[in-house]
TIRO-2110 file (N, C-alpha, C; in Angstrom, 1 decimal):
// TIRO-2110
-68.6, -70.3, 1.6, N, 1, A
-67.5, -71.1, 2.3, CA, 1, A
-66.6, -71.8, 1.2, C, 1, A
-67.0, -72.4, 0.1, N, 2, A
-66.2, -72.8, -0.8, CA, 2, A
-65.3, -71.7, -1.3, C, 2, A
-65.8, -70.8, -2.1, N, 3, A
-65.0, -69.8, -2.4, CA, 3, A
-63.6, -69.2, -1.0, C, 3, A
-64.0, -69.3, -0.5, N, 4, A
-63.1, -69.3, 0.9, CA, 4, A
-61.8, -70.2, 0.9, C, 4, A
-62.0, -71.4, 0.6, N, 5, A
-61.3, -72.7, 0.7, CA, 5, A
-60.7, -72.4, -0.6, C, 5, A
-61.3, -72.0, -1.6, N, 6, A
-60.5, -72.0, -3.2, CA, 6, A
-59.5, -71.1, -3.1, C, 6, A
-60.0, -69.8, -2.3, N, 7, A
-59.3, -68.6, -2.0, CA, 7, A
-57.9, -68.9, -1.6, C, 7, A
-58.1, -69.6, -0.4, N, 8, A
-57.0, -69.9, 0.3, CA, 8, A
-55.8, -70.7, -0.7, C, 8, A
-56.4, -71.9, -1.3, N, 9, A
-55.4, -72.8, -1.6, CA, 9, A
-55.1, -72.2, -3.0, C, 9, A
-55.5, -71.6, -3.8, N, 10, A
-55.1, -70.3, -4.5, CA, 10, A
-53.9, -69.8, -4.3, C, 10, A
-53.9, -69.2, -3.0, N, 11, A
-52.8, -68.6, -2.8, CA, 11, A
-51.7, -69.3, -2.4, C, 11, A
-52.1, -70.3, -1.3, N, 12, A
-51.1, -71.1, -0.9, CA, 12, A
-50.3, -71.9, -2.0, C, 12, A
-51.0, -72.3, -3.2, N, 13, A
-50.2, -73.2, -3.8, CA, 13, A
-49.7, -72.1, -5.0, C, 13, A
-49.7, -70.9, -5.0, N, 14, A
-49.1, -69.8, -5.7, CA, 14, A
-47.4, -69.4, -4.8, C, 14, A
-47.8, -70.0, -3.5, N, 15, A
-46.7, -69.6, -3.0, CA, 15, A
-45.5, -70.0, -3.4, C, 15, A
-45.6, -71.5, -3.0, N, 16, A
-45.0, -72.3, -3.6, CA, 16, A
-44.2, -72.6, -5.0, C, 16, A
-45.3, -72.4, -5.8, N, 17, A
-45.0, -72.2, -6.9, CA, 17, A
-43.5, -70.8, -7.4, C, 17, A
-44.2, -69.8, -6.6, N, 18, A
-43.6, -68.8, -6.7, CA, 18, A
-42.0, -68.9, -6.6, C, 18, A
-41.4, -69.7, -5.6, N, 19, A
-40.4, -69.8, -4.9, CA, 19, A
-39.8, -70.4, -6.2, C, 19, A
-40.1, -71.1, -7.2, N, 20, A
-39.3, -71.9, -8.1, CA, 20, A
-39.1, -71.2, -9.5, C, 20, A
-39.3, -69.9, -9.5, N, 21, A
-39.2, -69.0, -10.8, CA, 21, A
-38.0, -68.2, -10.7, C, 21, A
-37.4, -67.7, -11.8, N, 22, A
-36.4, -66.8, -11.8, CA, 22, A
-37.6, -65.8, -11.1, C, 22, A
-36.8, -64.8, -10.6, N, 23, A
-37.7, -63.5, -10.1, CA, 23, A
-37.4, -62.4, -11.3, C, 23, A
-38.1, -61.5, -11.5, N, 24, A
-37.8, -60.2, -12.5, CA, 24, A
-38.4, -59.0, -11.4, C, 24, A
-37.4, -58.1, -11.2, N, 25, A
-37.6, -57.1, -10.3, CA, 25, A
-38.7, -56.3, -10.8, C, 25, A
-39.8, -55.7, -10.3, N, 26, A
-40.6, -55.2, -10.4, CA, 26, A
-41.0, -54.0, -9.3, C, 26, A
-39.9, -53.6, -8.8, N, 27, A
-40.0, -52.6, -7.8, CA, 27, A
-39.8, -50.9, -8.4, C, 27, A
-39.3, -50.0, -7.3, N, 28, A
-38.9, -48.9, -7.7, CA, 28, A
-38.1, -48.7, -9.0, C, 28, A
-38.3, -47.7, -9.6, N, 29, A
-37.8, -47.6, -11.0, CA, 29, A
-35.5, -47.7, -11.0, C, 29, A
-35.4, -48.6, -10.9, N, 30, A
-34.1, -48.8, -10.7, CA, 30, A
-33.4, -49.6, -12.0, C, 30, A
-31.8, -48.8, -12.0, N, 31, A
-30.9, -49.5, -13.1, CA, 31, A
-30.5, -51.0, -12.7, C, 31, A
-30.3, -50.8, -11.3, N, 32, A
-29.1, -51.6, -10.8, CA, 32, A
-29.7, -53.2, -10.5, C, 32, A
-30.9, -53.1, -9.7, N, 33, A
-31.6, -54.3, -9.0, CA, 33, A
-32.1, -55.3, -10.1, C, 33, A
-32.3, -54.9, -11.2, N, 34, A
-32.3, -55.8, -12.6, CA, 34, A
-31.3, -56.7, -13.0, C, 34, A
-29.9, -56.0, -12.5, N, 35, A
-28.3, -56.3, -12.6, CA, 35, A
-28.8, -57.1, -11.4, C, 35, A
-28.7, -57.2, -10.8, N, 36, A
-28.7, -58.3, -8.8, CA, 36, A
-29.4, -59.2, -9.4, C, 36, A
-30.4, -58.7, -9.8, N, 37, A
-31.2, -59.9, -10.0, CA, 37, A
-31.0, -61.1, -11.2, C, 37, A
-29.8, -60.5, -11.9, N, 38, A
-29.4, -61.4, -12.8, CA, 38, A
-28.2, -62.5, -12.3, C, 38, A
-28.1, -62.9, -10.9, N, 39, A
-27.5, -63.8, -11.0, CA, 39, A
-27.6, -65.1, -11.1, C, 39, A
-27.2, -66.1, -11.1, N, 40, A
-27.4, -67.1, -11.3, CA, 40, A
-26.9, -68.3, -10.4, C, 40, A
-26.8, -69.4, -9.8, N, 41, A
-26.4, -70.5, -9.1, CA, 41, A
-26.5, -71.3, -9.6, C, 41, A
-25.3, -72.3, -9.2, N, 42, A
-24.8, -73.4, -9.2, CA, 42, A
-24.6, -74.5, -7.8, C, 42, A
-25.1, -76.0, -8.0, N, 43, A
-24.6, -76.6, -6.6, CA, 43, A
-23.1, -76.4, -6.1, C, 43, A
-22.7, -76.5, -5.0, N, 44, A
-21.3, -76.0, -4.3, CA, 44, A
-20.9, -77.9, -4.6, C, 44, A
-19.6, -77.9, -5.2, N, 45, A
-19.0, -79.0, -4.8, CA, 45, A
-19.4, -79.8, -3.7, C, 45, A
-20.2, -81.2, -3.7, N, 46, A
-20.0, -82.1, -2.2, CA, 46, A
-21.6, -81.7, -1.9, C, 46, A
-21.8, -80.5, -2.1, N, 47, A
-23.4, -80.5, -1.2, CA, 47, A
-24.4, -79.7, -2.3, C, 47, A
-25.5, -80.2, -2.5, N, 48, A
-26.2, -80.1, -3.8, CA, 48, A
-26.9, -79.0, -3.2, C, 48, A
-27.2, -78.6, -1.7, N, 49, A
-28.2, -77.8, -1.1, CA, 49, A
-27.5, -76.6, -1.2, C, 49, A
-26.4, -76.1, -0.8, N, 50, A
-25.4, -75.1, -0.6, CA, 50, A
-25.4, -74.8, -2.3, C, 50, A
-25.5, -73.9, -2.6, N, 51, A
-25.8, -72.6, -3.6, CA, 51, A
-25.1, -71.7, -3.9, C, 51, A
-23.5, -71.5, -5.0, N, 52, A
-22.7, -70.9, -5.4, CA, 52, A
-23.9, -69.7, -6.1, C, 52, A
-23.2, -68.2, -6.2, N, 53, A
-23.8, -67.5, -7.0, CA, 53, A
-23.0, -67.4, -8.0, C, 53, A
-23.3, -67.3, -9.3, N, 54, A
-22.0, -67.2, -10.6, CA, 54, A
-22.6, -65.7, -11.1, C, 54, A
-21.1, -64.5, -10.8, N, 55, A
-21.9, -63.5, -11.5, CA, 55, A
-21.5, -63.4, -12.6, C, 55, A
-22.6, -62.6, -13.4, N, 56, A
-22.5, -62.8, -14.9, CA, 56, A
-21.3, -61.4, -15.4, C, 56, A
-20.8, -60.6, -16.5, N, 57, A
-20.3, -59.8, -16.6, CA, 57, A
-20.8, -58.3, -16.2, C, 57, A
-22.4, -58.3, -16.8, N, 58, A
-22.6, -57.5, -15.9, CA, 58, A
-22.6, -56.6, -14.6, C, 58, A
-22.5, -58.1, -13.8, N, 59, A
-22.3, -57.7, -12.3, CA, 59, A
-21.1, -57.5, -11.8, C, 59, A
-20.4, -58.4, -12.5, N, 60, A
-18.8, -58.2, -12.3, CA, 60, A
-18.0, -56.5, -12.6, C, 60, A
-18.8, -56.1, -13.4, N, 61, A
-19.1, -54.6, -14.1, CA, 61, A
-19.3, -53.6, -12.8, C, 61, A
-20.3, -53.9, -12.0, N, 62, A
-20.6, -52.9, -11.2, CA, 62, A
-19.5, -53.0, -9.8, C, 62, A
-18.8, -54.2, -10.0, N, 63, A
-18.5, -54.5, -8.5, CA, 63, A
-16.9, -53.1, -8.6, C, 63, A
-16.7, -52.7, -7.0, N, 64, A
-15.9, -51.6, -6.6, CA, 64, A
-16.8, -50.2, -7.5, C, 64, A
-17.9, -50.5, -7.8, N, 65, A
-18.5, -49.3, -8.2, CA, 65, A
-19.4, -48.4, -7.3, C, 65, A
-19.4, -47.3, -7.6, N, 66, A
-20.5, -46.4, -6.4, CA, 66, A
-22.2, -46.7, -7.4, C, 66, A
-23.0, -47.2, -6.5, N, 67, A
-24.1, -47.5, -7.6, CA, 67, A
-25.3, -46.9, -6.4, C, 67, A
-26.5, -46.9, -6.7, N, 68, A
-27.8, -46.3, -6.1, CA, 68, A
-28.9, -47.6, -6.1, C, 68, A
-29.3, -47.7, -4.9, N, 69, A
-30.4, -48.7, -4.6, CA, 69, A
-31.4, -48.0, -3.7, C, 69, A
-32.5, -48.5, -4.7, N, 70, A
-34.1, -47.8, -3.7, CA, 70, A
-34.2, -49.3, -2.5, C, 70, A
-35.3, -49.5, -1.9, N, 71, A
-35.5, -50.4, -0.9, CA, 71, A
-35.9, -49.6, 0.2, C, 71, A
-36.3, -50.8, 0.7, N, 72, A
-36.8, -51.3, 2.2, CA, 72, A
-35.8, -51.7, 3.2, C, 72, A
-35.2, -50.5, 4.7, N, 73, A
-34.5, -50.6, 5.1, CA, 73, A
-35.3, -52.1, 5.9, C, 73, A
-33.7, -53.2, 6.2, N, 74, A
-34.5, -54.0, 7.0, CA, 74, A
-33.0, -54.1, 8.5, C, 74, A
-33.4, -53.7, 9.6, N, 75, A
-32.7, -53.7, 10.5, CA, 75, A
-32.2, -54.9, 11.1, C, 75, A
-30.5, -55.0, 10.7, N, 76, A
-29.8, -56.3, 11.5, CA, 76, A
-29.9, -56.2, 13.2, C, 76, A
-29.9, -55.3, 13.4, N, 77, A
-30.2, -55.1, 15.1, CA, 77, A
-30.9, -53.9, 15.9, C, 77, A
-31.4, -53.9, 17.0, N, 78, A
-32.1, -53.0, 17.3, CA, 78, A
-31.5, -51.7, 18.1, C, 78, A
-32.5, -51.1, 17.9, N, 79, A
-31.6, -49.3, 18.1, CA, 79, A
-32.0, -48.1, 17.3, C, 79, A
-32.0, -47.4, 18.1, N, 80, A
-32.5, -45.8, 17.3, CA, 80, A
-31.8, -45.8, 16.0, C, 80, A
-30.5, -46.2, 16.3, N, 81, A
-29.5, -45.6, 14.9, CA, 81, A
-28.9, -46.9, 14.7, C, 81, A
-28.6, -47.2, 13.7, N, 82, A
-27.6, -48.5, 12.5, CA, 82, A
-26.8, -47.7, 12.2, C, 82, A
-25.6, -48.8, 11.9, N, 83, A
-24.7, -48.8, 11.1, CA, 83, A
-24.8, -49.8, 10.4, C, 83, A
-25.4, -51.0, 10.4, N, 84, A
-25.3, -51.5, 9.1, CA, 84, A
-27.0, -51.8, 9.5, C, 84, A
-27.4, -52.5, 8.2, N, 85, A
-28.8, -52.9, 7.7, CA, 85, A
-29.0, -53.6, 6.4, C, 85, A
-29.7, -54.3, 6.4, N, 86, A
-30.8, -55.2, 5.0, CA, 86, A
-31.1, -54.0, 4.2, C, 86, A
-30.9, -54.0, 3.0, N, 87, A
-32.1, -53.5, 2.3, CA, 87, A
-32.7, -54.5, 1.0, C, 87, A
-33.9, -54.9, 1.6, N, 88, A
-34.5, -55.4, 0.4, CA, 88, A
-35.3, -54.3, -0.8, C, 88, A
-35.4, -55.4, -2.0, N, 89, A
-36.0, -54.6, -3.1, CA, 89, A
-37.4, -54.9, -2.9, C, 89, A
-38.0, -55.4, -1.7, N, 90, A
-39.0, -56.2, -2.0, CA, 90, A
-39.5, -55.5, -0.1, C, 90, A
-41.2, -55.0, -0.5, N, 91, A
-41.2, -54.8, 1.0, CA, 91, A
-41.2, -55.7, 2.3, C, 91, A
-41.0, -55.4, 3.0, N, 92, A
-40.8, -56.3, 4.4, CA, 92, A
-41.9, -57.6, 4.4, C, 92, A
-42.7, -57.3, 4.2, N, 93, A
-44.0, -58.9, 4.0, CA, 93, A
-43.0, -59.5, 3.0, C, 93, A
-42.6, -58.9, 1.8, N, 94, A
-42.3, -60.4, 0.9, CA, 94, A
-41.0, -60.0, 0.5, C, 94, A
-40.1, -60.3, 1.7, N, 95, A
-38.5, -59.8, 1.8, CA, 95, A
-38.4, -61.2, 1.8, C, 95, A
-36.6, -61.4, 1.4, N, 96, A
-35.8, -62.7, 1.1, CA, 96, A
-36.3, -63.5, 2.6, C, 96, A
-36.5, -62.8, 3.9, N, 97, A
-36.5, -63.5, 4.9, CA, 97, A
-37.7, -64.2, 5.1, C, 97, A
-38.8, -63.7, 4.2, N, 98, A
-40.1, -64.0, 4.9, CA, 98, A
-40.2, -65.4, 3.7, C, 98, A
-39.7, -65.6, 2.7, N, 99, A
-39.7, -67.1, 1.6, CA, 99, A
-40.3, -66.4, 0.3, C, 99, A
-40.0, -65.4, 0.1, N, 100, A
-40.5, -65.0, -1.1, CA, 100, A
-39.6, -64.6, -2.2, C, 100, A
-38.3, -63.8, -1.9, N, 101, A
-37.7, -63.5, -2.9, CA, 101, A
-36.3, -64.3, -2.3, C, 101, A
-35.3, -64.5, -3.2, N, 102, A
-34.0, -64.8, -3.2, CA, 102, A
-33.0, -63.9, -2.5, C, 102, A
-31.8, -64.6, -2.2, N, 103, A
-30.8, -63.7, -2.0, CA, 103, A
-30.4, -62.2, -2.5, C, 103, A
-30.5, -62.7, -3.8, N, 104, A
-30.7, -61.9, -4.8, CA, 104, A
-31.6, -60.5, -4.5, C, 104, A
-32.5, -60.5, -3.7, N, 105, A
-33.3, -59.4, -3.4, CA, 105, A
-32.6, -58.5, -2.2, C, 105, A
-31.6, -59.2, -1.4, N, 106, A
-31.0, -58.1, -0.7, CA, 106, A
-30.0, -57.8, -1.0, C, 106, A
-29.6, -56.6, 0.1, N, 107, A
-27.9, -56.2, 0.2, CA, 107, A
-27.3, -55.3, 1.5, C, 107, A
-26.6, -56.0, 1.8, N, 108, A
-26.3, -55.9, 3.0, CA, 108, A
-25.4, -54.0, 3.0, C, 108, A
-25.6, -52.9, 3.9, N, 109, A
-25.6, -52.0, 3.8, CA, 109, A
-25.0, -51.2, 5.0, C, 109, A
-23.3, -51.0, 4.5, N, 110, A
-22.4, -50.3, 5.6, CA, 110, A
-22.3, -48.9, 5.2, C, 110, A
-23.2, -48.2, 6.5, N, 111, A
-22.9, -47.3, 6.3, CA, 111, A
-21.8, -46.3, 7.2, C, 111, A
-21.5, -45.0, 6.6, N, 112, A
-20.7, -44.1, 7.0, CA, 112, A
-20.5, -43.4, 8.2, C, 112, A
-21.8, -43.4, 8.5, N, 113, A
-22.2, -42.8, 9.8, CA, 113, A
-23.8, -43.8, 10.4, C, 113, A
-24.2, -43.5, 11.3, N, 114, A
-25.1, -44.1, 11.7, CA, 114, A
-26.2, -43.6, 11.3, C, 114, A
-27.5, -44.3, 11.0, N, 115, A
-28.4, -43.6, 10.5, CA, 115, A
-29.9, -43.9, 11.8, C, 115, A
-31.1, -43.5, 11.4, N, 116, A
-32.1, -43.8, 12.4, CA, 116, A
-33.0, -44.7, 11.4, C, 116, A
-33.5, -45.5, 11.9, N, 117, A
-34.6, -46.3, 10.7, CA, 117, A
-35.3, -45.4, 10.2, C, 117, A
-36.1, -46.0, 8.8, N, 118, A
-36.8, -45.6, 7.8, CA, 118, A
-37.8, -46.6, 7.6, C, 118, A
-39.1, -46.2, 8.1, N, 119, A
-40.4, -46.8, 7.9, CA, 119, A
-40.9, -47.3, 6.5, C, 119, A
-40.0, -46.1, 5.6, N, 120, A
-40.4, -45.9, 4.2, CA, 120, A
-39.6, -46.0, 3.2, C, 120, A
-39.8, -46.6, 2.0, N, 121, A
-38.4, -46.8, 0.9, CA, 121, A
-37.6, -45.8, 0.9, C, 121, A
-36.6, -46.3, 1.2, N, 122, A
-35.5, -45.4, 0.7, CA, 122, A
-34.5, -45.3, -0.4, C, 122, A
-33.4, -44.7, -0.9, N, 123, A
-32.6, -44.9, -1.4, CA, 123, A
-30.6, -44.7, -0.4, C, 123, A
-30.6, -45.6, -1.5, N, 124, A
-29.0, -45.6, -1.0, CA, 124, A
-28.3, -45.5, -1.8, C, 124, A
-26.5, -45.1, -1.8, N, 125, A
-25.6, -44.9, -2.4, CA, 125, A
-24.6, -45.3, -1.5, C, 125, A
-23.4, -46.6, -2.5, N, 126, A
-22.5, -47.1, -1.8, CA, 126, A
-21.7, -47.9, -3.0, C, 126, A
-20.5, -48.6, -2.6, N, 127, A
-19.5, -49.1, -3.1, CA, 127, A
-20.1, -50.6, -3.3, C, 127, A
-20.5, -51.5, -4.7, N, 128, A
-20.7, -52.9, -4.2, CA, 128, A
-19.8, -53.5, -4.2, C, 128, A
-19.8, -54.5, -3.6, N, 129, A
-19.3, -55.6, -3.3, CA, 129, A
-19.7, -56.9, -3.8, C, 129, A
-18.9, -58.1, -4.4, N, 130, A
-19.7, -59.6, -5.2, CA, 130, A
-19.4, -60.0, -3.8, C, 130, A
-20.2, -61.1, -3.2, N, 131, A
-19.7, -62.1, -2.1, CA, 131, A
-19.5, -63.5, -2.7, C, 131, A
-19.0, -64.4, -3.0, N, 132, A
-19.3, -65.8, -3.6, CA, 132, A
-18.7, -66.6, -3.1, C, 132, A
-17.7, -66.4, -2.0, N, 133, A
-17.6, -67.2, -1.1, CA, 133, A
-18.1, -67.8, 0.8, C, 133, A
-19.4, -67.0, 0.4, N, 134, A
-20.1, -67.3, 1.7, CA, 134, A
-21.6, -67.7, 1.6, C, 134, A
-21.8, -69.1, 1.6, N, 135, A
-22.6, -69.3, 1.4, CA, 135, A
-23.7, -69.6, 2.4, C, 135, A
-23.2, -69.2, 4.3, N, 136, A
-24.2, -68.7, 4.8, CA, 136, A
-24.8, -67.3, 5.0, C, 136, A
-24.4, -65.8, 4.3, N, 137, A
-23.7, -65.3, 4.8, CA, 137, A
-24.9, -64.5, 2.6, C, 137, A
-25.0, -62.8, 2.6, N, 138, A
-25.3, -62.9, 1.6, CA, 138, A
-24.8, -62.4, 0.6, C, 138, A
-25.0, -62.0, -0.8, N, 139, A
-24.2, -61.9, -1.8, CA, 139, A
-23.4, -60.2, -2.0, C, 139, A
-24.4, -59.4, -1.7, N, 140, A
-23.9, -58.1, -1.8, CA, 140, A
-23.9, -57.4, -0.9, C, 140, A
-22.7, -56.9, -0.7, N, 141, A
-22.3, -55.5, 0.2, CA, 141, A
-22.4, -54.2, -0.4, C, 141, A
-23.1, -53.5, -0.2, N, 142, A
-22.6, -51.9, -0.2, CA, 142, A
-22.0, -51.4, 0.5, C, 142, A
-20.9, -51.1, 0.3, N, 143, A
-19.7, -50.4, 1.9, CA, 143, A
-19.6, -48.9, 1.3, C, 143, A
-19.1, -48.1, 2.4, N, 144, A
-19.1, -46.6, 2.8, CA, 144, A
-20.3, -46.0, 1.9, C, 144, A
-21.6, -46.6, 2.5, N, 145, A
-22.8, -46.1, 2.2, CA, 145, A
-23.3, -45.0, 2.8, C, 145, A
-24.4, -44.3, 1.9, N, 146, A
-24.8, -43.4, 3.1, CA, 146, A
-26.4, -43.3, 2.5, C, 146, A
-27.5, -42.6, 3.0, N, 147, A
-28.5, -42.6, 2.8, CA, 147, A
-28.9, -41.1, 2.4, C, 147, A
-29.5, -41.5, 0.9, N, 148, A
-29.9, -40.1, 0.6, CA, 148, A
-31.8, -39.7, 0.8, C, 148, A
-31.9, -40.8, 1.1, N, 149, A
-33.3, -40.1, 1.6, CA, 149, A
-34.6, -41.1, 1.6, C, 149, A
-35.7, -41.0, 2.0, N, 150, A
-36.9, -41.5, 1.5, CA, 150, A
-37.5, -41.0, 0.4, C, 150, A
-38.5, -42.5, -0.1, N, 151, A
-38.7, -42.3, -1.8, CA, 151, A
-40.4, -42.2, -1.7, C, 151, A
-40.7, -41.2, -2.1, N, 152, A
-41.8, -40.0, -2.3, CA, 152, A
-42.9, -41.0, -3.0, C, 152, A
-43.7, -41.4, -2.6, N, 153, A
-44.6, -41.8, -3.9, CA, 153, A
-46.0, -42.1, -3.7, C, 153, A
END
């Protein structure tokens, strides 16, 4: 029973903790999500809670670029087929939505044609986009995307 209790609060207070670390991408073997993951924030003038992203040259580097992202399709609405969708770098349990990773871990994903969900990592190819003035709202677009497939592993 103790071991049980230690178990728990173990994790629980690892959670926590977790939330206050830079993150270092540790997912599918990718160039780009390393680049995402290097942004950085600042308080927004007036409201210390609201969270500017500052991108670094790097990122400013890839932006209007055609670049490739593996991920976890995550569905903005329901339906056989999307046109747009989440993809996190991080699977669906410890996606930006669930309190585990940052902004930084998605990207919001317009595609060309409509696609049908993917149960399973996939990759994508698309145009990015910086977002920095929406701070309900998230940082990266991929526009005229399309999906090249599920990632084998």
């Amino acid at each position: 029973m103790i071991w049980r209790k230690w178990l728990f609060w173990t994790f629980f207070l690892h959670a926590f903790a977790s939330g206050a670390q830079n993150l270092t991408y540790n997912g599918f073997p990718s160039l780009n999500w390393p680049v995402l993951y290097s942004v950085k924030y600042k308080p927004a003038p007036g409201d210390d809670e609201v969270k500017i992203p500052i991108f670094n040259d790097k990122l400013r580097a890839l932006e209007g670029k055609s670049i490739v992202l593996p991920g976890y399709m995550v569905p903005a609405a329901n339906g056989l087929k999307v046109q747009e969708f989440m993809l996190s770098s991080l699977p669906l349990n410890a996606c930006f939505f669930c309190g585990v990773g940052g902004p930084e871990t998605v990207v919001l994903v317009k595609l060309k044609r409509a696609e049908s969900f993917y149960d399973k990592p996939i990759e994508v190819r698309g145009i990015l986009r910086l977002l920095p003035d929406d701070p309900d709202g998230l940082i990266y677009v991929l526009e005229q995307s399309e999906v090249l497939g599920e990632i084998d592993f």
